[in-house]
C-alpha positions as a printed Julia matrix, in Angstrom:
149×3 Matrix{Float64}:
   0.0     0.0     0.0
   2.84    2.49    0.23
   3.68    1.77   -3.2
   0.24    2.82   -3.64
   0.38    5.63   -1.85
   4.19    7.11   -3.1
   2.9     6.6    -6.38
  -0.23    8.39   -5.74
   1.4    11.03   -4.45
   3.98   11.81   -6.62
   1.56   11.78   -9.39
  -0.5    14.34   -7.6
   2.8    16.75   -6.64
   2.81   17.8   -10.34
  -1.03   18.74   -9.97
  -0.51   20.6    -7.2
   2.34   22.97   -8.69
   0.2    23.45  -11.4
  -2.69   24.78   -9.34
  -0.53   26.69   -7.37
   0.39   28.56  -10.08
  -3.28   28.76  -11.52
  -4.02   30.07   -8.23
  -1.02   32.98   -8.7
  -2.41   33.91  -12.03
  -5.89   33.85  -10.76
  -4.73   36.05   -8.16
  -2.96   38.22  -10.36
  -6.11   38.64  -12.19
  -8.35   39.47   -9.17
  -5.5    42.11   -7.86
  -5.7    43.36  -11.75
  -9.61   43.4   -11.65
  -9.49   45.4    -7.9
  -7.0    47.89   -9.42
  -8.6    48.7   -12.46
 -12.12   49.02  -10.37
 -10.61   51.37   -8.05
  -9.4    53.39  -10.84
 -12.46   53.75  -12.34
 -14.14   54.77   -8.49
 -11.43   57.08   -8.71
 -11.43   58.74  -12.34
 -13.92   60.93  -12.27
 -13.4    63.04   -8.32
  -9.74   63.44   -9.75
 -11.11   64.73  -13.22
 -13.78   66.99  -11.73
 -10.48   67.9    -8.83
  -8.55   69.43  -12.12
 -11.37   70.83  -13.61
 -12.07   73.0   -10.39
  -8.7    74.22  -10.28
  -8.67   75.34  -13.52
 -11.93   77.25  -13.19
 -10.53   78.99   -9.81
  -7.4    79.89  -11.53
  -9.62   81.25  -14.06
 -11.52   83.09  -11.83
  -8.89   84.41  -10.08
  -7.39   85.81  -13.5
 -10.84   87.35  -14.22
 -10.72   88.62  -10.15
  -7.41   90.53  -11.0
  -8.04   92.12  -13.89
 -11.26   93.34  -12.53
  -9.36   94.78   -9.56
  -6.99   96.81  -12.41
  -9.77   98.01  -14.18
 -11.59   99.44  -11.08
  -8.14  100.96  -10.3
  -8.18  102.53  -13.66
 -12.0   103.75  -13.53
 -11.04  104.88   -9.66
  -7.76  106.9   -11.29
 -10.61  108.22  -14.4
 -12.95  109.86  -11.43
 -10.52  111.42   -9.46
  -9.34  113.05  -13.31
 -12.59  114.29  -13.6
 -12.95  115.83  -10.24
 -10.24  118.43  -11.43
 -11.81  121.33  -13.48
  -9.29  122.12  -15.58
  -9.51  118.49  -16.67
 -13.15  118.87  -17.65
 -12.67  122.15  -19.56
 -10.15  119.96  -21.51
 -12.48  117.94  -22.47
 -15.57  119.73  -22.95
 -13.0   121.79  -25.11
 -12.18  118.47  -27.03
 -15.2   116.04  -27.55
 -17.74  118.86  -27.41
 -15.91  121.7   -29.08
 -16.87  124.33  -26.47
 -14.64  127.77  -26.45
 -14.49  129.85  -23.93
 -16.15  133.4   -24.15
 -14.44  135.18  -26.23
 -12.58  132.92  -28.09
 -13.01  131.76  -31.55
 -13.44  128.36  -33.35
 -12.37  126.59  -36.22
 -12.85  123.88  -37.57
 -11.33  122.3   -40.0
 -12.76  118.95  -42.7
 -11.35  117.09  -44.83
  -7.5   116.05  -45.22
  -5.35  118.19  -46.08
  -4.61  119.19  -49.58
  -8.02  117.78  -51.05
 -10.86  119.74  -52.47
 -13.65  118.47  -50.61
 -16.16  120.3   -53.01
 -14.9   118.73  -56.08
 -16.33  115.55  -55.03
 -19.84  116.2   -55.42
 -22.92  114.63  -57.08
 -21.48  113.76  -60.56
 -24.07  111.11  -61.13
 -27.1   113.5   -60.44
 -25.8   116.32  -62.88
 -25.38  113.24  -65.61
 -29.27  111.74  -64.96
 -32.29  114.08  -66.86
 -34.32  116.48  -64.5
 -37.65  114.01  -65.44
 -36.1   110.8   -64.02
 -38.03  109.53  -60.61
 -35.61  109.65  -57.59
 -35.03  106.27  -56.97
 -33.09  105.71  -60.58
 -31.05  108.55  -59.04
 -30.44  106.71  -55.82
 -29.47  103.75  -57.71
 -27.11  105.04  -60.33
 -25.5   107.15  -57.67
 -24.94  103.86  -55.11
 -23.59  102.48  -58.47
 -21.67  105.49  -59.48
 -19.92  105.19  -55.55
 -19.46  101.28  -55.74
 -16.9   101.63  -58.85
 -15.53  104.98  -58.14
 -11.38  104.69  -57.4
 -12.19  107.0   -54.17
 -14.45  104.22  -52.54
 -12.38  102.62  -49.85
């Protein structure tokens, strides 16, 4: 019966290393399976993580140059509280003179006859014709002219 037995059991060693290393890769695969779960648990807080940061750096961009502008419109209001500065400007955008002085002012560039440019179509069309033909041959007259820009 020991033959039995020794014979039994070295036939069975053979089976057992080969389980044992079915059970290794099987193990392997679980620890593989348990990883790539957790990543996926993981993925999205850690994607939604970077997305937050890069909205508060955003925001704090948007918070600074906010802060420079209301610097800049802080600096414009104190300008304006001087009243030589608004004389400057009244003088400038609204064209105001003081009493006594005079005005000019002064159209067209330099160098050009601004009169020479007038209606050149409307002298050309008959006194009879209605006004839209006008209108329309002088749009015309302006869309091939070497002048129009």
């Amino acid at each position: 019966m020991k033959r039995r037995r020794s014979s039994y059991k070295s036939a069975r060693r053979p089976n057992r290393r080969r389980s044992s290393s079915r059970r290794g890769s099987g193990r392997s695969l679980i620890l593989v399976i348990i990883l790539f779960g957790i990543t996926l648990a993981i993925a999205p807080p850690i994607k939604h993580f970077f997305t937050q940061r890069a909205q508060i750096n955003a925001l704090r961009a948007q918070v600074s140059s906010d802060q420079a502008e209301l610097l800049e419109a802080k600096r414009e209001l104190e300008r304006w509280k001087d009243p030589n500065y608004i004389k400057s400007q009244a003088r400038e955008r609204l064209h105001f003179v003081l009493p006594g002085e005079r005005q000019y002012i002064v159209t067209g560039v330099e160098g050009e006859d601004s009169t020479a440019s007038t209606t050149k179509v409307a002298d050309q069309l008959p006194a009879d014709q209605p006004w839209y033909s006008k209108l329309i041959a002088s749009i015309t007259e302006a869309g091939t002219s070497p002048n129009a820009g």
